[in-house]
C-alpha positions as a LaTeX table, in Angstrom:
\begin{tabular}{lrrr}
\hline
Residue & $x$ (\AA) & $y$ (\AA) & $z$ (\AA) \\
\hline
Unk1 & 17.59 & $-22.88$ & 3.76 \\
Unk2 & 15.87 & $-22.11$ & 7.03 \\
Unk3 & 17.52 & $-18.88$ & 7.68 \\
Unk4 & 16.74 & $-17.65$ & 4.13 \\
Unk5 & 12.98 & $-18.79$ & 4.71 \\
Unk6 & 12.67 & $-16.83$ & 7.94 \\
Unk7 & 14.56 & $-13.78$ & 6.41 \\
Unk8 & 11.70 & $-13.88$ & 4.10 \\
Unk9 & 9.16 & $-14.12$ & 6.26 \\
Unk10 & 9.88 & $-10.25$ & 7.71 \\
Unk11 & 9.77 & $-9.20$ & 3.97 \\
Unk12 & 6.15 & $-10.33$ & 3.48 \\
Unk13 & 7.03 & $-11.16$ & $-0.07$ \\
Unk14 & 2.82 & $-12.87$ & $-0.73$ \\
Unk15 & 2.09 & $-9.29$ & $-0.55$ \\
Unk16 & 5.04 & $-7.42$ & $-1.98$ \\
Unk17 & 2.23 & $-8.36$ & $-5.76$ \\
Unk18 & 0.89 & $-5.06$ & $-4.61$ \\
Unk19 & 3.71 & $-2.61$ & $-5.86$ \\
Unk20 & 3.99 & $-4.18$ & $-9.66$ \\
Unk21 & 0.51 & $-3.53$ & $-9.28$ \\
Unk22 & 0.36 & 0.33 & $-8.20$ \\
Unk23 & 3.71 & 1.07 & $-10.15$ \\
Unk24 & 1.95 & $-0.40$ & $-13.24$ \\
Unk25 & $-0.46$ & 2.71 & $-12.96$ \\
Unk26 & 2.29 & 5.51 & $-12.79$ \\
Unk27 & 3.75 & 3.44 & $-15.55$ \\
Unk28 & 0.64 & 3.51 & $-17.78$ \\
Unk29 & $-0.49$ & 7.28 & $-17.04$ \\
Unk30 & 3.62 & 7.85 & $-18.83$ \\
Unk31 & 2.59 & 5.68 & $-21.51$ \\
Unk32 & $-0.72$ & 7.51 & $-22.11$ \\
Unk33 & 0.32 & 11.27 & $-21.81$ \\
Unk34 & 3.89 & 10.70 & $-23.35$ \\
Unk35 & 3.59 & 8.17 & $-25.47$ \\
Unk36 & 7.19 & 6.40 & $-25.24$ \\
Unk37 & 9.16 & 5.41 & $-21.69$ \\
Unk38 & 12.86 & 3.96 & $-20.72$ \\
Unk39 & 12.46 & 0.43 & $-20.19$ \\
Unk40 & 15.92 & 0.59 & $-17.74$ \\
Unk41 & 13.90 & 3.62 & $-15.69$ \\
Unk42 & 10.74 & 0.64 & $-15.25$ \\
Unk43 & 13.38 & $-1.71$ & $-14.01$ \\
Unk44 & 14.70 & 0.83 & $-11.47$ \\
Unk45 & 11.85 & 2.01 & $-10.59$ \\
Unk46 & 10.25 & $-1.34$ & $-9.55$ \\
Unk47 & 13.11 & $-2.47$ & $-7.73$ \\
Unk48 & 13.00 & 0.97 & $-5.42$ \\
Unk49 & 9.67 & 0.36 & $-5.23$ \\
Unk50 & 9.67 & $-3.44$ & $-4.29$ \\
Unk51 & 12.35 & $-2.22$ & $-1.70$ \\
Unk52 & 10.29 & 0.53 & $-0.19$ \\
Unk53 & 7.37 & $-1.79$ & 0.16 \\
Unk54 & 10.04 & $-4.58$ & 2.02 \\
Unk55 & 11.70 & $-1.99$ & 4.17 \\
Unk56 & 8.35 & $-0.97$ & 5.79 \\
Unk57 & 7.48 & $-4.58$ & 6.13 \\
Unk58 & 10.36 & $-5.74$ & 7.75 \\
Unk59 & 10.53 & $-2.58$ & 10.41 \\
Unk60 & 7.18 & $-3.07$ & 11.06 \\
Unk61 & 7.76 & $-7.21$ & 11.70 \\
Unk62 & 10.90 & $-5.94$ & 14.14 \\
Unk63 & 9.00 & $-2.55$ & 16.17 \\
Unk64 & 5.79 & $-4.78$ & 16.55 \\
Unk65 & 8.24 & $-7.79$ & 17.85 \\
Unk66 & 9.86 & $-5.28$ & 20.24 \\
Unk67 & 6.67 & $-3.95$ & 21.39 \\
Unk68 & 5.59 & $-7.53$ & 22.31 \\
Unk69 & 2.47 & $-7.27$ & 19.51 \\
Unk70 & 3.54 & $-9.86$ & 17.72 \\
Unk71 & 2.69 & $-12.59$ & 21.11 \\
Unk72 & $-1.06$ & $-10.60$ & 20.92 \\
Unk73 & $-2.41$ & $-10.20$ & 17.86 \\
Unk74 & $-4.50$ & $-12.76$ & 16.68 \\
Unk75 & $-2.98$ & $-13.85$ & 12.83 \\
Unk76 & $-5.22$ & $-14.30$ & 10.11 \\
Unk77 & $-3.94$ & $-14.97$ & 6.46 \\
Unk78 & $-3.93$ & $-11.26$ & 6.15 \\
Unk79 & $-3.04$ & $-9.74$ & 9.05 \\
Unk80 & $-1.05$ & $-9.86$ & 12.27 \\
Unk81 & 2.29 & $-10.05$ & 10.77 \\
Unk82 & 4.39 & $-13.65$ & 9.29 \\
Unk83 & 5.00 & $-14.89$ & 13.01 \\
Unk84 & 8.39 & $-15.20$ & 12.16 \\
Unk85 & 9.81 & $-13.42$ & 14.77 \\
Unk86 & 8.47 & $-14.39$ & 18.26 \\
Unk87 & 8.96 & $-18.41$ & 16.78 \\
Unk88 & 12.70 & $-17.43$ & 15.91 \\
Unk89 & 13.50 & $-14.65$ & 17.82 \\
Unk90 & 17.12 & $-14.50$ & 17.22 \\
Unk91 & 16.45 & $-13.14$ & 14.01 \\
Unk92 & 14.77 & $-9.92$ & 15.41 \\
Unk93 & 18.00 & $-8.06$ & 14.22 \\
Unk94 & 18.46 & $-9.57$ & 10.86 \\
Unk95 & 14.52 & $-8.40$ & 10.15 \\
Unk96 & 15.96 & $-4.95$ & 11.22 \\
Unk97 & 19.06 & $-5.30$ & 8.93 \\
Unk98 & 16.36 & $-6.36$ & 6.14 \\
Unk99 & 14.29 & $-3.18$ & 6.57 \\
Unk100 & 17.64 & $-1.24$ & 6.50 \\
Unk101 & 19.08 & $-2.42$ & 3.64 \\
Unk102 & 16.19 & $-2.36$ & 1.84 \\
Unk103 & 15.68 & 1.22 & 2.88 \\
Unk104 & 18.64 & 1.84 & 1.85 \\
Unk105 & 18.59 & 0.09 & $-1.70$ \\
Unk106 & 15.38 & 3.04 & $-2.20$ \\
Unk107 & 17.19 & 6.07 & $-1.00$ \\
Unk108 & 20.05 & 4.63 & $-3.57$ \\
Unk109 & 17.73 & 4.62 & $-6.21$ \\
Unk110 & 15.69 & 7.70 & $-5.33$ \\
Unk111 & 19.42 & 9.96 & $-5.84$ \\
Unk112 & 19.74 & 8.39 & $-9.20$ \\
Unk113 & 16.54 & 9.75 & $-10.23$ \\
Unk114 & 17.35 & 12.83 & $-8.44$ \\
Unk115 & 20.55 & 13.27 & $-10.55$ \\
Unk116 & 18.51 & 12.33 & $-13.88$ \\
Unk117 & 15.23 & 14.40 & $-13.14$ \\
Unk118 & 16.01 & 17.37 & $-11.01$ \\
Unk119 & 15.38 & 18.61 & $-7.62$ \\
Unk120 & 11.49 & 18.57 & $-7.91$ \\
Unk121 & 11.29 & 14.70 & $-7.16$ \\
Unk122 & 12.98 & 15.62 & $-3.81$ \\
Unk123 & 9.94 & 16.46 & $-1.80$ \\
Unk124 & 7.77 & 13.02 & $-2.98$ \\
Unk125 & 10.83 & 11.16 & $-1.89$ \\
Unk126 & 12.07 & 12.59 & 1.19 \\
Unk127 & 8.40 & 12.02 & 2.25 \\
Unk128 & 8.42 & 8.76 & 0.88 \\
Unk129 & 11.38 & 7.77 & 3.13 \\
Unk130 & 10.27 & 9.65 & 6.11 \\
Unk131 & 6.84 & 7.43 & 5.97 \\
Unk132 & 8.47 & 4.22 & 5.61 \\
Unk133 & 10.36 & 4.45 & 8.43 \\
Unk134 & 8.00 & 6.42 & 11.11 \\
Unk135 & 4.48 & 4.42 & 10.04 \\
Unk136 & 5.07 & 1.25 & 12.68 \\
Unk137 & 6.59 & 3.35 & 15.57 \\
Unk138 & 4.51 & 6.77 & 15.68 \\
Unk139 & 2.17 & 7.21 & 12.76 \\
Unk140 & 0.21 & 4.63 & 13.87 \\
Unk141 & $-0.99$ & 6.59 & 17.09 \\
Unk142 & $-2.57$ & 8.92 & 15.16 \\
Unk143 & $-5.93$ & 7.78 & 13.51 \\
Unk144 & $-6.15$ & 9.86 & 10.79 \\
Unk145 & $-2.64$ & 9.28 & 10.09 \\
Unk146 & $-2.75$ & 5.68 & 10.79 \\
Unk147 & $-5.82$ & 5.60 & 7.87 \\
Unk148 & $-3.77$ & 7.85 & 4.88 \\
Unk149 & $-0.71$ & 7.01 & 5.19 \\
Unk150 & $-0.49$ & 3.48 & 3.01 \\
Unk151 & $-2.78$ & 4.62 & 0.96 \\
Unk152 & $-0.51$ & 7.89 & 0.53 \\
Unk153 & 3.11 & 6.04 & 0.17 \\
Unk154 & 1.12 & 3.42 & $-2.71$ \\
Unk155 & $-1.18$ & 6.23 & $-4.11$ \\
Unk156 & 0.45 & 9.77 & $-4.46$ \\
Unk157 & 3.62 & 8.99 & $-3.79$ \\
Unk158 & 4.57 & 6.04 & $-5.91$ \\
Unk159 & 1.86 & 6.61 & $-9.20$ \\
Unk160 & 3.00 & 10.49 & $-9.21$ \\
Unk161 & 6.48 & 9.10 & $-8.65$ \\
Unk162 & 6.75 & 7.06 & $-11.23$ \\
Unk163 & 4.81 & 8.78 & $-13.72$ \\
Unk164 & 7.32 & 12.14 & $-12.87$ \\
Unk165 & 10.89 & 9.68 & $-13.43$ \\
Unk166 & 9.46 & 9.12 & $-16.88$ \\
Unk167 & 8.27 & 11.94 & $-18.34$ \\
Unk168 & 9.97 & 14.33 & $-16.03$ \\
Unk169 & 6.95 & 16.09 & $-15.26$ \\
Unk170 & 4.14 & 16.11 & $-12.46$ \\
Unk171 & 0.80 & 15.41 & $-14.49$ \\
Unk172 & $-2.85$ & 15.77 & $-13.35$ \\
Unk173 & $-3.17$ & 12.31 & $-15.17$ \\
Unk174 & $-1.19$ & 11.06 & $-12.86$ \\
Unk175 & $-2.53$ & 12.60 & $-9.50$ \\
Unk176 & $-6.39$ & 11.49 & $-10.43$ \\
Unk177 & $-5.06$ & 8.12 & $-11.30$ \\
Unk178 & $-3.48$ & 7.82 & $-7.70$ \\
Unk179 & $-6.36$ & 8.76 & $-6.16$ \\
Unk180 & $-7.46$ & 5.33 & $-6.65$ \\
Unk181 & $-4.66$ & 3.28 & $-4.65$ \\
Unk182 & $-4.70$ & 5.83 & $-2.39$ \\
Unk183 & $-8.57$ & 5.27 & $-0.89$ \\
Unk184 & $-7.61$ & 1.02 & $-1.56$ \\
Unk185 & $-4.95$ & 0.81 & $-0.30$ \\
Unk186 & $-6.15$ & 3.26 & 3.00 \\
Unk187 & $-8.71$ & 0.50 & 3.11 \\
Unk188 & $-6.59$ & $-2.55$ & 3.20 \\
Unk189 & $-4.95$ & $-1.85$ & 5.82 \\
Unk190 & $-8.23$ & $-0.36$ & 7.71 \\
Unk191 & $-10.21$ & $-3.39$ & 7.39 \\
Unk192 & $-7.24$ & $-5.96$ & 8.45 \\
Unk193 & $-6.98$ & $-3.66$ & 11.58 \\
Unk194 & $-10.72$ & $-5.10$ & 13.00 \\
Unk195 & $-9.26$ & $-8.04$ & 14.33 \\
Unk196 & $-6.35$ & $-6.49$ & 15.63 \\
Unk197 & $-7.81$ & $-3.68$ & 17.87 \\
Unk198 & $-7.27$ & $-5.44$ & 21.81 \\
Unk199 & $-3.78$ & $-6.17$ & 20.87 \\
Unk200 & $-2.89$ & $-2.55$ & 18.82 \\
Unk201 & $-4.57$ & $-1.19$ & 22.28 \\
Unk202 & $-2.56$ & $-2.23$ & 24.63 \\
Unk203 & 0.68 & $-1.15$ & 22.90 \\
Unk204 & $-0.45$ & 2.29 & 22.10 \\
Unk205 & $-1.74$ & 2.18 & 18.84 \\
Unk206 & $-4.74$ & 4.20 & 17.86 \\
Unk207 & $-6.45$ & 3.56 & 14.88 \\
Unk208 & $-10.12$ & 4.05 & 13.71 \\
Unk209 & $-11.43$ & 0.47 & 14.46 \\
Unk210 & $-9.85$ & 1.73 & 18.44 \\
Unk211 & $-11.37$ & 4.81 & 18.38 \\
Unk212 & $-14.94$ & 4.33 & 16.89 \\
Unk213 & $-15.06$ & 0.60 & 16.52 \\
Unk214 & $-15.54$ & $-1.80$ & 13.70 \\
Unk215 & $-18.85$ & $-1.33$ & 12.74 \\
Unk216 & $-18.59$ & 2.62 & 12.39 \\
Unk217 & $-14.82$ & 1.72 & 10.80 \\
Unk218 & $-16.61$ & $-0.64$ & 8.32 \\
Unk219 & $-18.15$ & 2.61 & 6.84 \\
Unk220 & $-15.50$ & 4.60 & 6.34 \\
Unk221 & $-14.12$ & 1.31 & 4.49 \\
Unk222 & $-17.35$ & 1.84 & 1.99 \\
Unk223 & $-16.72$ & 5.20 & 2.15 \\
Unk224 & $-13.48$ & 4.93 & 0.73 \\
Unk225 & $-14.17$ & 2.02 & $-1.88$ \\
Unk226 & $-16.48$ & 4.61 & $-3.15$ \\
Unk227 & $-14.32$ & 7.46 & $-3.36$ \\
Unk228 & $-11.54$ & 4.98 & $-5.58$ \\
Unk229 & $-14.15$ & 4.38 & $-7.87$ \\
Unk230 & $-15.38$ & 7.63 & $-8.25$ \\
Unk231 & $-12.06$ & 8.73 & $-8.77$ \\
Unk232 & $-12.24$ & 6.85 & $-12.47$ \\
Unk233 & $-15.43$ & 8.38 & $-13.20$ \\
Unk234 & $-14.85$ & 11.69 & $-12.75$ \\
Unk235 & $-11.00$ & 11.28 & $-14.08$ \\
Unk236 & $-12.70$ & 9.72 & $-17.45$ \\
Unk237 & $-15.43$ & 12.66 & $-17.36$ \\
Unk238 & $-12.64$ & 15.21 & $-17.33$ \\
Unk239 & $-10.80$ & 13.22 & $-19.55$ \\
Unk240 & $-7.49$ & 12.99 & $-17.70$ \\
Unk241 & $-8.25$ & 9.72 & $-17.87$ \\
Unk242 & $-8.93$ & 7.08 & $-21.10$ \\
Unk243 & $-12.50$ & 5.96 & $-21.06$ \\
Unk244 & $-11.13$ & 2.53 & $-21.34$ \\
Unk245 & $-9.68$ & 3.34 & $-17.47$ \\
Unk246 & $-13.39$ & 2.47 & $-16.86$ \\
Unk247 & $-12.59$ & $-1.06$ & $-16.82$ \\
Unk248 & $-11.53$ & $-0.44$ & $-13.16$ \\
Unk249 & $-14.81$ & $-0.78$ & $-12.39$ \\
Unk250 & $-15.45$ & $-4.01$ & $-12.81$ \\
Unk251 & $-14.32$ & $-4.55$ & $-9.49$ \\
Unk252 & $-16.90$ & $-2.82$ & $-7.80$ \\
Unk253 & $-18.40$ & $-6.49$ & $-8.03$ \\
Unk254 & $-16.68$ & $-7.49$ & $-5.44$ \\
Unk255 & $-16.23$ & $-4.36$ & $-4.20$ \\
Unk256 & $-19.76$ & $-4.61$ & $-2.57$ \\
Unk257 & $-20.02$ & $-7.85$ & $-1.18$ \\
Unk258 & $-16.90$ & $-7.39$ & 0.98 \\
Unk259 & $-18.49$ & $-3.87$ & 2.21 \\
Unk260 & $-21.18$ & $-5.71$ & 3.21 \\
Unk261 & $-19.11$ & $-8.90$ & 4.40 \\
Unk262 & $-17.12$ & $-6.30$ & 6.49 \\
Unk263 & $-20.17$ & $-4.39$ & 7.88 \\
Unk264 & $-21.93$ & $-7.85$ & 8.64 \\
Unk265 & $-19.02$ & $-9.15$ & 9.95 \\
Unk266 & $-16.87$ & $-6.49$ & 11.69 \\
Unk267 & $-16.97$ & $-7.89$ & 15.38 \\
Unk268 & $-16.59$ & $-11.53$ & 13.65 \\
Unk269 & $-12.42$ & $-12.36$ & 12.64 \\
Unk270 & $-13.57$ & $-15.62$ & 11.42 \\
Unk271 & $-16.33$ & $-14.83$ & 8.99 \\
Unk272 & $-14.59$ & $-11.57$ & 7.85 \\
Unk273 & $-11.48$ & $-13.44$ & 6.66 \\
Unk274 & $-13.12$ & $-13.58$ & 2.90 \\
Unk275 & $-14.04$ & $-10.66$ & 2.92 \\
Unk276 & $-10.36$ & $-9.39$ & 3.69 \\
Unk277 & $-9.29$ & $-11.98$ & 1.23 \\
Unk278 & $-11.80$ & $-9.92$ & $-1.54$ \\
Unk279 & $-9.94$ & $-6.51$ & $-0.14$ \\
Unk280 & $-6.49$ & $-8.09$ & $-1.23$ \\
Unk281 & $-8.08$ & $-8.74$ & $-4.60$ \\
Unk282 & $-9.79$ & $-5.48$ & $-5.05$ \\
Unk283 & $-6.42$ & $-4.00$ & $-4.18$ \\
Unk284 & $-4.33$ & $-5.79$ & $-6.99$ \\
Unk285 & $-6.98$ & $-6.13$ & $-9.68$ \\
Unk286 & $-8.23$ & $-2.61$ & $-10.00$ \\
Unk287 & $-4.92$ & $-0.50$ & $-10.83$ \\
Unk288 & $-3.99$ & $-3.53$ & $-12.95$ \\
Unk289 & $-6.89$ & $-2.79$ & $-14.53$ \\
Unk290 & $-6.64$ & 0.97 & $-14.51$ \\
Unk291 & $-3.13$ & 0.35 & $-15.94$ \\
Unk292 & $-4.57$ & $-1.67$ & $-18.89$ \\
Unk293 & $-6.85$ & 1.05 & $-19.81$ \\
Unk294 & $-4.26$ & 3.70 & $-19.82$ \\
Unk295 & $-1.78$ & 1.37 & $-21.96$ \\
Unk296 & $-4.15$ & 0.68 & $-24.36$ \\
Unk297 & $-5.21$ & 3.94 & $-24.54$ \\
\hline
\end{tabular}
C-alpha cells in the first residue's frame, strides 16, 4: 500500500478532475455541430487524455526532483509539486517510469485515432506529445512559452482534438470553444508560479512572475480571465457557439475576487492560497459549464 500511495503521488491524481473537465468541451462542441458521437471514441479519448495529463505530471515531479526544486519550493495545496519524491527518493525512477508509460499509453491511443481519422490529426498530436515531454525541462525557460503552453496542450490541443476524433473534422466551434481553457488554464499555472519564483530562479526557470514580478504577473492573470470570457461572448455573438454556452459566465463571480485576491496578494503565499484555491475552481467549473450549454444545445 505505501508504494502504490507514493506512485500516486507523482501522478497528481486531485488534479487529474481537470481533463474530464476540458475533454467534456471538445465532447459537447461534437454533440452540438454533429448531433450523434461513439461512446467507445469518449472512453478512449479520456483515457489518452487522463494519460497525457499524468505523463506531464509525473516528468515534471522527476526533472524538478533532479534539479533539486523540489528541496526549494515552498508547497502550498496547489503548488510546488506532491513532495513525494525528496521524502522517498528511491522512487525518483518509478515517477519517471510513470510519466513514460503513461506517455506511452497516449501515443498508443493517438495511432488508433490516426488509423480511424486520417493523417490530419497528426500535427495536433505530434505537438501534443512534443509539449508533454519538453514543458518541465526547457519550455519553462522561456516566458512566453512557459505562460501558453498548458493552456495550449488543455485548450487547442485537447477541445480541437477531441471534437476532430468525433466528427472527423476541424470545426470553428471547436477552436472558439478552446479558446476558453486555453487563457484558464495559461492562468492556473501563472498564478501558482508567485510563490514559486526564488526557487524556479535558481534552477533556471524563467517565467513571468521572474521576469516582471507578481504584481505586474497578477495582470496578465486578469488579462487572461478576461480574454476566456470574452471568448463565450463573442463565440455566442457569432453563433459558433449556443447562447446557452453563456452559462460559462457565471463564473466570472469568482472570477473577480481572485483577480483581486491575486493582485492584493501577489507578494503574500499565505493570503493568496484562496485565491489559488478559486483559480482551481474557475478552471473546472467553467468548461463544465460551457460543456452543458453545448449539450443541451
Amino acid at each position: 500500500m505505501g508504494t502504490f500511495k507514493y506512485l500516486l503521488g507523482p501522478m497528481r491524481v486531485p488534479f487529474l478532475i481537470l481533463t474530464p473537465a476540458c475533454v467534456s468541451v471538445g465532447v459537447g462542441t461534437a454533440v452540438w455541430t454533429t448531433g450523434t458521437v461513439i461512446v467507445s471514441h469518449i472512453i478512449l479519448i479520456l483515457i489518452g487524455a487522463v494519460c497525457a495529463h499524468i505523463s506531464v505530471n509525473a516528468f515534471n515531479e522527476y526533472f524538478d526532483f533532479k534539479s533539486g526544486l523540489d528541496f526549494k519550493t515552498e508547497r502550498t495545496p496547489f503548488s510546488g509539486g506532491s513532495g513525494t519524491l525528496p521524502e522517498n527518493p528511491d522512487m525518483a525512477l518509478m515517477a519517471l517510469g510513470t510519466g513514460s508509460i503513461a506517455f506511452a499509453v497516449t501515443g498508443l491511443v493517438g495511432v488508433y485515432f490516426l488509423y480511424i481519422r486520417g493523417l490530419y490529426l497528426l500535427p495536433l498530436g505530434l505537438l501534443g506529445l512534443f509539449l508533454l515531454f519538453a514543458y518541465t525541462p526547457w519550455l519553462t525557460r522561456k516566458p512566453v512559452l512557459c505562460l501558453i503552453v498548458p493552456g495550449l496542450g488543455f485548450g487547442p490541443l485537447m477541445v480541437m482534438g477531441t471534437d476532430f476524433v468525433l466528427t472527423g473534422a476541424y470545426s470553428q466551434t471547436a477552436f472558439v470553444a478552446s479558446l476558453v481553457p486555453f487563457f484558464l488554464v495559461s492562468n492556473l499555472l501563472l498564478l501558482n508560479q508567485f510563490p514559486d519564483v526564488e526557487a524556479d530562479q535558481s534552477v533556471g526557470r524563467k517565467h513571468f512572475p521572474i521576469v516582471i514580478g507578481n504584481r505586474a504577473s497578477s495582470f496578465i492573470y486578469g488579462t487572461f480571465l478576461l480574454l476566456a470570457y470574452l471568448s463565450i461572448l463573442v463565440g455566442v455573438l457569432l453563433k459558433y457557439l449556443p447562447k446557452l454556452s453563456l452559462i460559462g459566465l457565471f463564473t466570472t463571480v469568482i472570477a473577480v475576487p481572485a483577480f483581486l485576491g491575486a493582485l492584493r496578494y501577489s507578494g503574500d503565499t499565505k493570503k493568496l492560497i484562496p485565491y489559488m484555491g478559486m483559480n482551481v475552481l474557475i478552471n473546472i467549473l467553467t468548461p463544465v459549464l460551457i460543456a452543458a450549454g453545448l449539450f443541451i444545445g
